[in-house]
DOMIPA-429633 format. One line per 8 residues: their letters; for each residue x, y, z of C-alpha. Coordinates in nm, 3 decimals. Layout:
REM residues N
a) X:Y:Z ~ ...
REM end
This chain:
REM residues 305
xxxxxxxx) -3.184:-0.026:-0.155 ~ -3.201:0.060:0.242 ~ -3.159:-0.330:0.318 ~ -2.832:-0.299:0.050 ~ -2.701:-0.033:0.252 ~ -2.741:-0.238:0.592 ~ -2.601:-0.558:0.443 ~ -2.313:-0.312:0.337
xxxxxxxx) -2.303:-0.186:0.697 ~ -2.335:-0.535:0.789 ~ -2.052:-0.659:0.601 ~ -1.787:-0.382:0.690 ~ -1.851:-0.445:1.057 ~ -1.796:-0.798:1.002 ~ -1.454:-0.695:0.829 ~ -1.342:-0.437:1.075
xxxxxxxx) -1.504:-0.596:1.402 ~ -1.591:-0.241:1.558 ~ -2.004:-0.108:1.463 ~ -1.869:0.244:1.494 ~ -1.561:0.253:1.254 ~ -1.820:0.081:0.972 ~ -2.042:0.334:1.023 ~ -1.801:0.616:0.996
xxxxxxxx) -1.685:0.434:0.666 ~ -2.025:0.456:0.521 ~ -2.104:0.784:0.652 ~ -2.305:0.695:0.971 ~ -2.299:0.773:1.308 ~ -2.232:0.480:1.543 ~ -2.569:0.543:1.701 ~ -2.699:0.513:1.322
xxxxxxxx) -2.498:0.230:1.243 ~ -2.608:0.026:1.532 ~ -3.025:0.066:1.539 ~ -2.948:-0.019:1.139 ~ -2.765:-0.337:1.222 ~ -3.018:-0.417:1.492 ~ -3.302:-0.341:1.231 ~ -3.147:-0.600:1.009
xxxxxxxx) -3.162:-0.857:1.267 ~ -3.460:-0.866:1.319 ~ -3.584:-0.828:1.011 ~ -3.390:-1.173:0.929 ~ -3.493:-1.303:1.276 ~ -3.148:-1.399:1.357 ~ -2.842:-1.258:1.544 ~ -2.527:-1.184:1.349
xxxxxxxx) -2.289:-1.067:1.631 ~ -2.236:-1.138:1.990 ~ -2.194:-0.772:2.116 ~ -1.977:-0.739:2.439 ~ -1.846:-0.369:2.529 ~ -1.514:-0.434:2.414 ~ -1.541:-0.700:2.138 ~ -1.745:-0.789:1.827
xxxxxxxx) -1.821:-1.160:1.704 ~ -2.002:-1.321:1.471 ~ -2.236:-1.574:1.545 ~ -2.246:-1.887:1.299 ~ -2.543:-1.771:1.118 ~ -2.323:-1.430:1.080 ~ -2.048:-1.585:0.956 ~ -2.229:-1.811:0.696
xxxxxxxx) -2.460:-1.500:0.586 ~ -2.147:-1.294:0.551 ~ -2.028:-1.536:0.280 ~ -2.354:-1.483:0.107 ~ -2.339:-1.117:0.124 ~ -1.981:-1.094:-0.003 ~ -2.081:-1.248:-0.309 ~ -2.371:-1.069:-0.386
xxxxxxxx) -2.226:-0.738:-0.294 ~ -1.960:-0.818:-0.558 ~ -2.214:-0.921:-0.798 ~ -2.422:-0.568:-0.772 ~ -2.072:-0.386:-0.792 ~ -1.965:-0.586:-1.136 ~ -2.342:-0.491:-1.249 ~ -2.331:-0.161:-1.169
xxxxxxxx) -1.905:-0.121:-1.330 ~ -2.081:-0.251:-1.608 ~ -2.302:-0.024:-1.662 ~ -2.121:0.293:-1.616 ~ -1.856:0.123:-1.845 ~ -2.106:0.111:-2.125 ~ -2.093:0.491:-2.094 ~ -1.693:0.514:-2.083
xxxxxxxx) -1.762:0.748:-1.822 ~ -1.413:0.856:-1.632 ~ -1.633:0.941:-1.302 ~ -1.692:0.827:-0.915 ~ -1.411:0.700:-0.670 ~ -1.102:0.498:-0.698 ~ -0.946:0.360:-0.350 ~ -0.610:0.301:-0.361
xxxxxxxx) -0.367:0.146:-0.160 ~ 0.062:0.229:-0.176 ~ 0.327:0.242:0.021 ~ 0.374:0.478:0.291 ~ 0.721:0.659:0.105 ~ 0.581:0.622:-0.275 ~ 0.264:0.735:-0.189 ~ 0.344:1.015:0.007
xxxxxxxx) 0.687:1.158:-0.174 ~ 0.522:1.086:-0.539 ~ 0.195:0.956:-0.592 ~ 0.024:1.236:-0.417 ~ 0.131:1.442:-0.682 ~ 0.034:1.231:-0.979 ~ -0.312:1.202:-0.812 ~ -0.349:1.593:-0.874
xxxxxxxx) -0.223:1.554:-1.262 ~ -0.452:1.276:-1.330 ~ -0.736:1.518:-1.137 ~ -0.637:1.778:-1.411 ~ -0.776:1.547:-1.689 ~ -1.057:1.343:-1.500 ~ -1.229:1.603:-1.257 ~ -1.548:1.377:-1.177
xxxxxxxx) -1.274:1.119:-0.976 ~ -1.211:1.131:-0.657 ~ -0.971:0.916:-0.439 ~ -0.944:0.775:-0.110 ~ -0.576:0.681:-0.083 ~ -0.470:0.426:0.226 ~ -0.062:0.414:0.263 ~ 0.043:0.067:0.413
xxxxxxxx) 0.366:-0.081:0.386 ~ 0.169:-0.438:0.406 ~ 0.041:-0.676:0.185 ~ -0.212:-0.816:0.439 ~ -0.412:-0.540:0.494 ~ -0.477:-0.548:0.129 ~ -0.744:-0.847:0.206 ~ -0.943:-0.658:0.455
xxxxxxxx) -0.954:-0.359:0.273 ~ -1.179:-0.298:-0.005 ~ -0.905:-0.199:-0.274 ~ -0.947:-0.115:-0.625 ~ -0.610:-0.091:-0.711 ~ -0.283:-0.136:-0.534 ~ 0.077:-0.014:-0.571 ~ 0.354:-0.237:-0.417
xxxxxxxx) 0.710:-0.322:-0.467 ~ 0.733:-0.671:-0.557 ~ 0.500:-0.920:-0.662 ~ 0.280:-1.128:-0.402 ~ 0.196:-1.474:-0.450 ~ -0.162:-1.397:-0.357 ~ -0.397:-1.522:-0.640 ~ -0.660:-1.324:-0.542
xxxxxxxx) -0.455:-1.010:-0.735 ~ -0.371:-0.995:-1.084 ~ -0.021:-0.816:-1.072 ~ 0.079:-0.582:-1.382 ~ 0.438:-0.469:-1.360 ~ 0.476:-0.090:-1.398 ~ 0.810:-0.020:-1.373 ~ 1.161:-0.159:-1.290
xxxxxxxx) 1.319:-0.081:-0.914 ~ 1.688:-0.099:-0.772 ~ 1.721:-0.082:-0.409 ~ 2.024:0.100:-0.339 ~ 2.235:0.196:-0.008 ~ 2.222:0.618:0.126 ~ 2.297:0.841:0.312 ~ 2.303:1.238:0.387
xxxxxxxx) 2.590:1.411:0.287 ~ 2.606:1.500:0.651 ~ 2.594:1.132:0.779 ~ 2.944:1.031:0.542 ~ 3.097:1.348:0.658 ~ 3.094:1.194:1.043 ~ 3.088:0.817:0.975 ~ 3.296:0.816:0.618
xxxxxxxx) 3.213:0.547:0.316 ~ 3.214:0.165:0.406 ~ 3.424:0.016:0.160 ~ 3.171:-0.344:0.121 ~ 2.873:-0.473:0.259 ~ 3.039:-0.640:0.518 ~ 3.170:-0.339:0.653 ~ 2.824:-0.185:0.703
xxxxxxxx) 2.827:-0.360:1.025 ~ 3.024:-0.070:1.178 ~ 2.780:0.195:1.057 ~ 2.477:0.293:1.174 ~ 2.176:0.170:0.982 ~ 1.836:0.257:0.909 ~ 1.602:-0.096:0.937 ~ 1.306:-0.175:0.808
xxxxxxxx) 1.053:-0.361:1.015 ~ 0.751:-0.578:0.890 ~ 0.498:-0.862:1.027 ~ 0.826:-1.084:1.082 ~ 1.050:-0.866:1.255 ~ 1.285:-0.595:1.153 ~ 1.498:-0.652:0.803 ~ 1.852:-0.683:0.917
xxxxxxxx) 1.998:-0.948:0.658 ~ 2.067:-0.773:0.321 ~ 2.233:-0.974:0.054 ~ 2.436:-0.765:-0.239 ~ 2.559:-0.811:-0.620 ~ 2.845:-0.699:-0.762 ~ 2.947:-0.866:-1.087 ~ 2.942:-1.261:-1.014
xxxxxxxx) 3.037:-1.165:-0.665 ~ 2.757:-1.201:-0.385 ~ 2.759:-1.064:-0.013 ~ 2.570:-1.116:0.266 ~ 2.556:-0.903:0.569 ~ 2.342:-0.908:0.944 ~ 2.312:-0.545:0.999 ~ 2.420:-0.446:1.362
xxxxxxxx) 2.094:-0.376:1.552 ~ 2.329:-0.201:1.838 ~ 2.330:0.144:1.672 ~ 2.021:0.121:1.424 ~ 1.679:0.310:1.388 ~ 1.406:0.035:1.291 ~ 1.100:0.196:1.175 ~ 0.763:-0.015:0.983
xxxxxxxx) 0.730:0.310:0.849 ~ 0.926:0.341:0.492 ~ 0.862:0.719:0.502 ~ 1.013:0.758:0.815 ~ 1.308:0.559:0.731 ~ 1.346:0.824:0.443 ~ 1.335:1.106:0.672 ~ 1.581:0.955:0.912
xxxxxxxx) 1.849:0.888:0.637 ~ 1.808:1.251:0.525 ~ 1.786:1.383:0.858 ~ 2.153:1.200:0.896 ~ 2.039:0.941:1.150 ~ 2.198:0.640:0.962 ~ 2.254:0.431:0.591 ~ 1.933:0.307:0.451
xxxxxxxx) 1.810:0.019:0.196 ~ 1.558:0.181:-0.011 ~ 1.347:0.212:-0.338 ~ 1.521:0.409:-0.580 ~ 1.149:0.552:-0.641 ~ 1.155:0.609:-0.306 ~ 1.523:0.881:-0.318 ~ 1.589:0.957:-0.675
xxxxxxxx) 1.458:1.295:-0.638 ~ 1.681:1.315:-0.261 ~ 1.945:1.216:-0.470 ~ 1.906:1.465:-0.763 ~ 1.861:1.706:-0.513 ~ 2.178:1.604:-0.313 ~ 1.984:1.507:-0.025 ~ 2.118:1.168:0.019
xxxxxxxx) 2.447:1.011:-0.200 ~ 2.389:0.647:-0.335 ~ 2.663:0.429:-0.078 ~ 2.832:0.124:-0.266 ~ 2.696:0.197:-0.585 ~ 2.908:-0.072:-0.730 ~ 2.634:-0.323:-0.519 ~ 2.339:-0.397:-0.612
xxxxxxxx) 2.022:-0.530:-0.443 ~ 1.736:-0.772:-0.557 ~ 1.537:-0.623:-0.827 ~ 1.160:-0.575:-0.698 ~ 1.025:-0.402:-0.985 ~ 0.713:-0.162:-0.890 ~ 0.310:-0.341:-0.972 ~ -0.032:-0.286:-0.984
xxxxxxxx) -0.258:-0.499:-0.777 ~ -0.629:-0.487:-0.852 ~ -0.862:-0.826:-0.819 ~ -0.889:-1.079:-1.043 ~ -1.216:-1.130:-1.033 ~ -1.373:-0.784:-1.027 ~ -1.500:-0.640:-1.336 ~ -1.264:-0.295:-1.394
xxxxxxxx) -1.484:0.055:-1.427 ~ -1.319:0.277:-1.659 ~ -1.222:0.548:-1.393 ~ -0.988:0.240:-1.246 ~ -0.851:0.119:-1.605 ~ -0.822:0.530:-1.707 ~ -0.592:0.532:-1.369 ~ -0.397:0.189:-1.428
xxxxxxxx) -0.285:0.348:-1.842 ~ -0.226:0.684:-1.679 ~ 0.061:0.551:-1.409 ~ 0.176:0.322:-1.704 ~ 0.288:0.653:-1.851 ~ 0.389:0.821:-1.551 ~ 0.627:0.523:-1.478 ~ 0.743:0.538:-1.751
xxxxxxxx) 0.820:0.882:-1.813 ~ 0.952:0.907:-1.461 ~ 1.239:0.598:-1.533 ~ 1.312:0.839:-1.800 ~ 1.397:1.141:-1.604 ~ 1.468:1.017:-1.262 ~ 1.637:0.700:-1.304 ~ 1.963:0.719:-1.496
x) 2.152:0.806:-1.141
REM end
C-alpha cells in the first residue's frame, strides 16, 4: 500500500507538473513528497522526471509508466467503489466541479441539505468556468451549462436554462431600456471571457425573428469569472448575459430586472458530468438523484419569472 500511495504521488505530479502542489493534494509536505518520489525511482531503477528548479518533465519511461499507472489506479478505485457499493454505504468524499456563479450563489447551499441526510460525506468542491480543466482534474461529478462533446463524460441533463439580459434597477435608471438587441451596442455591457477570447457576439429569438449583435467592447467589463460578472451587473456596472440559475433569486429579490424579455437566448440546459468509464459509489449516485430533485424543485419555485 506505501508503493500505491507513491504511484498516486507519482501520478498527480505528472498531472500537475509541480512535486509540491501533489504533495499538498495528498497530504504531504513537499520535502515528503519528493524523498517519496525519489524512493520510487529507485526502487524501479529508472528516472521519471527531469527536475530543473523551475520546471518538471517526464522522461519517456515516465510518460509510458504513467499510462500504466492511470489504468491501474482506476482499476483499484472501481474495486474498491465496488465494494463499498455492496454495502450501499452513503460515506467518504465526493469532488465536484461547477461553475464559479452556480456553485457559489446555490450549490453551496444544497451541499449543506444533502450533509443533513448523509453526514459521513464530505466534499471538495473546485468552481471553474472551464471544461478543460475537467481532464486534469480528478472529478467525480461535474455541473456545467451545456453539453460537451467530450466522450470521456456521460452527460445527464438536470434541468432546463434560459439565458436572459439584466440589469440593476440602478443601472436602467441612468442608461434607460434598449428597445432590441441591436441597440445594446450603446449600453454598457458585462462580457464574458473564456479560452477563446471574451464573448461579445450574442445572437437573440423572438418569435421567428432572429438578431445578432457585436457587443461594444469600448465601455464593457470582461471578466472569466461568471460570479464576478454577477456582482458587477448588481453592483450597476453594466447589462449582462447570464444563467437564469445564475439571477432568479437577484431577480425575485429585485436585484437585477430581466432586459428584453421578449428575446430569448440559446437554450443550454444545466448537466451532470461524471466518467463514463468509472464505476459510480453510492455516495456519488446518492448526490446525482438528490440534485435531480433539487433541480427540479427549484424550476418549480424559481423559474416561472
Amino acid at each position: 500500500m506505501q508503493n500505491i500511495g507513491d504511484i498516486r504521488l507519482f501520478v498527480e505530479a505528472a498531472n500537475l507538473g509541480v512535486i509540491s502542489a501533489a504533495g499538498r493534494k495528498l497530504g504531504l509536505s513537499p520535502a515528503a513528497a519528493s524523498a517519496r518520489l525519489n524512493n520510487l525511482e529507485t526502487q524501479l531503477k529508472s528516472r521519471l522526471f527531469e527536475r530543473t528548479t523551475r520546471s518538471l518533465r517526464l522522461t519517456d519511461e515516465g510518460k509510458a509508466f504513467l499510462l500504466y499507472c492511470q489504468q491501474g489506479l482506476q482499476a483499484l478505485d472501481d474495486g474498491f467503489a465496488f465494494l463499498e457499493n455492496r454495502t450501499q454505504a452513503v460515506s467518504g468524499r465526493i469532488r465536484i466541479s461547477a461553475t464559479s456563479d452556480f456553485g457559489r450563489h446555490m450549490l453551496t447551499g444544497w451541499l449543506d441539505e444533502f450533509n443533513a441526510i448523509y453526514p459521513d460525506v464530505q466534499f471538495t468542491l473546485l468552481l471553474s468556468d472551464s471544461l478543460s480543466s475537467l481532464h486534469r482534474e480528478d472529478i467525480d461529478l461535474a455541473i456545467r451549462f451545456g453539453e460537451p462533446q467530450d466522450s470521456l463524460f456521460i452527460a445527464r441533463k438536470l434541468a432546463k436554462n434560459r439565458r436572459v439580459l439584466c440589469a440593476s434597477p440602478d443601472y436602467l435608471k441612468r442608461f434607460g431600456y434598449p428597445q432590441s438587441p441591436e441597440d445594446l451596442v450603446r449600453f454598457p455591457c458585462i462580457v464574458l471571457s473564456s479560452n477563446n477570447g471574451p464573448i461579445i457576439d450574442w445572437r437573440f429569438t423572438s418569435a421567428e425573428e432572429v438578431e445578432s449583435v457585436r457587443v461594444s467592447m469600448d465601455n464593457a467589463r470582461v471578466t472569466n469569472d461568471g460570479a464576478v460578472a454577477r456582482q458587477w451587473a448588481m453592483d450597476g456596472h453594466g447589462i449582462a448575459l447570464k444563467s437564469i440559475w445564475d439571477v432568479a433569486k437577484d431577480i425575485h429579490a429585485k436585484r437585477l430586472e430581466i432586459v428584453l424579455p421578449e428575446w430569448t437566448s440559446a437554450e443550454v440546459p444545466a448537466h451532470a458530468l461524471y466518467h463514463r468509464n468509472r464505476y459510480m459509489p453510492a455516495r456519488v449516485g446518492a448526490f446525482l438523484d438528490f440534485l435531480l430533485k433539487r433541480f427540479d424543485e427549484e424550476s418549480q419555485r424559481l423559474l416561472p419569472i
